[in-house]
N, C-alpha and C positions, 0 to 999 in steps of 0.2 A: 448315866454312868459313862461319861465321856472317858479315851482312850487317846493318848498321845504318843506317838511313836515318830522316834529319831533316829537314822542311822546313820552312820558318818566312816569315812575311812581316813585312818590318819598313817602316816609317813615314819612309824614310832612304835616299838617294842611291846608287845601286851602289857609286859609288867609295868611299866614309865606308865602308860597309860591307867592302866587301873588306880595305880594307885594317886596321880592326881586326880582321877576323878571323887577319892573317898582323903581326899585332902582336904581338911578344914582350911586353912591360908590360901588355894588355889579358891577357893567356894569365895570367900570373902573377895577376892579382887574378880571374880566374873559376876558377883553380881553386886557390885562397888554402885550403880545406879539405884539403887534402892537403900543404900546407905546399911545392908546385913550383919550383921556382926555378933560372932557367936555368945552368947551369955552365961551358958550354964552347960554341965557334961562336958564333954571333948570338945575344947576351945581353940585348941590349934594343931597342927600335926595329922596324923593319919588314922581316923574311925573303922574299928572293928567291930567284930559281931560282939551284940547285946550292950552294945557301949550307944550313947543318947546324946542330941547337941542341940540345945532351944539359941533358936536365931532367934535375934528380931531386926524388924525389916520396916519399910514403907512402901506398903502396898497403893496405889489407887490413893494416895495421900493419907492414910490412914496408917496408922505407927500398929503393928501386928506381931506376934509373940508365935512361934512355931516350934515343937519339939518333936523331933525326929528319931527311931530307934533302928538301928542294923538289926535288921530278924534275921537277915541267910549270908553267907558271906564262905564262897567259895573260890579262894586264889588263884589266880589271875582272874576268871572267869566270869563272875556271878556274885553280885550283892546287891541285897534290896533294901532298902530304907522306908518306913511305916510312919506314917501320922500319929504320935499318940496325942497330942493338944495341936492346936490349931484355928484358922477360919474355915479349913477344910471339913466337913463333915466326917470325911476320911480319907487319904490318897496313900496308895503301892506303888513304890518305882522302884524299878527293877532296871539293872545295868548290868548289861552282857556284853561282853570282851570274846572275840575269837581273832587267833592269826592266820591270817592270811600274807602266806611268802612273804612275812617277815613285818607287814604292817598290818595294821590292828585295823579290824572290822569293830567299831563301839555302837551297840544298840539302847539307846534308851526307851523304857516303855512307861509313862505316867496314866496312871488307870485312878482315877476320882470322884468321887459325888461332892457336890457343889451343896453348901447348907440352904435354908431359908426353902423346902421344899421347892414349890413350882417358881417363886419367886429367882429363888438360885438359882434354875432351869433357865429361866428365860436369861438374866445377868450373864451365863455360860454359854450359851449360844449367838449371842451378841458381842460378849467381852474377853469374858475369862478365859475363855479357850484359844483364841490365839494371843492371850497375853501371858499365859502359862509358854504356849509353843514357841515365842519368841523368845521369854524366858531361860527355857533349858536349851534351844536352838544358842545364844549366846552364851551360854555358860560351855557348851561341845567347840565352839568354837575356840573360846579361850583354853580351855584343854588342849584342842589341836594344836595352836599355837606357840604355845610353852610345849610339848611334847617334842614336834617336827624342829627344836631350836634347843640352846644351850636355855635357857630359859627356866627348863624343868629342874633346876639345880637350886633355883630361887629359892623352889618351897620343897623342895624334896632334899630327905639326907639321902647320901647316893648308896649309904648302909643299908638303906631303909627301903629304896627303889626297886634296886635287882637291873638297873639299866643303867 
C-alpha cells in the first residue's frame, strides 16, 4: 500500500489554485505526455463533489481507461478523488490547499494498491512508484506555473476562480 506525498508552495491565491488543480483543461495539458483525454462524466471545466471523469491515457505503452469520482470536496481546502475503474486495484488522492501569507501551501497525498498481487508489488517497487511521483510531481508543476502567471485565465473563467 504505497503512499505518495507531494508538497509544493506556489506564488498564488488558494482559490486560483484549487481550482486548477480540480480543472479538467488544466489536467489534460499536464499530462499531454501520455496523450489523457477526458471521455466520459466532467469532460472539461471544473469537477465537484459526486461528479466522475473516465480519462484514457497511455500508460507504459498500453492505451488505459481510468474513472475517477470526487468523494470529499471542501472549498478552497480539501478534495479527494477515488478509483472507481481502473489498472489500479484502488488509489485515494487527496489534495490539501492551505494559505500561507498569501501563497498557497498544495499538498498532494496518493495512497494505492498496485493490482496483479505480489506481482504488482514487485512492478511498484521497481516502476510504478516513481512513475506515479513523477507523474503528479509534473502535473504540481504545471499548476504552479499557470497559477504564479497570467496563464491561469487560459483554463479558468475568472467567474469561476475567486482570483
Amino acid at each position: 500500500m504505497p503512499i505518495i506525498q507531494i508538497k509544493m508552495v506556489i506564488e498564488a491565491p488558494i482559490d486560483r489554485c484549487f481550482d486548477l488543480s480540480r480543472s479538467i483543461d488544466l489536467h489534460k495539458i499536464s499530462t499531454s505526455q501520455t496523450g489523457e483525454e477526458a471521455i466520459g462524466g466532467v469532460t472539461s471545466g471544473l469537477i465537484g463533489l459526486s461528479e466522475t471523469v473516465t480519462w484514457r491515457a497511455r500508460h507504459f505503452g498500453i492505451r488505459q481507461t481510468l474513472t475517477t469520482k470526487i468523494t470529499e470536496f471542501e472549498s478552497p481546502n480539501f478534495f479527494v478523488d477515488e478509483m472507481l475503474e481502473g489498472a489500479f486495484k484502488r488509489f485515494r488522492h487527496e489534495h490539501h490547499f492551505r494559505d500561507v501569507d498569501g501563497k498557497t501551501e498544495m499538498r498532494d497525498c496518493f495512497d494505492y494498491d498496485s493490482p496483479l498481487g505480489i506481482l504488482g508489488k514487485v512492478f511498484d517497487s521497481i516502476v510504478l512508484k516513481r512513475y506515479m511521483q513523477n507523474l503528479l510531481l509534473k502535473r504540481n508543476l504545471v499548476i504552479k506555473e499557470y497559477a504564479e502567471s497570467d496563464r491561469w485565465q487560459e483554463v479558468l473563467n475568472t467567474k469561476e476562480s475567486g482570483g
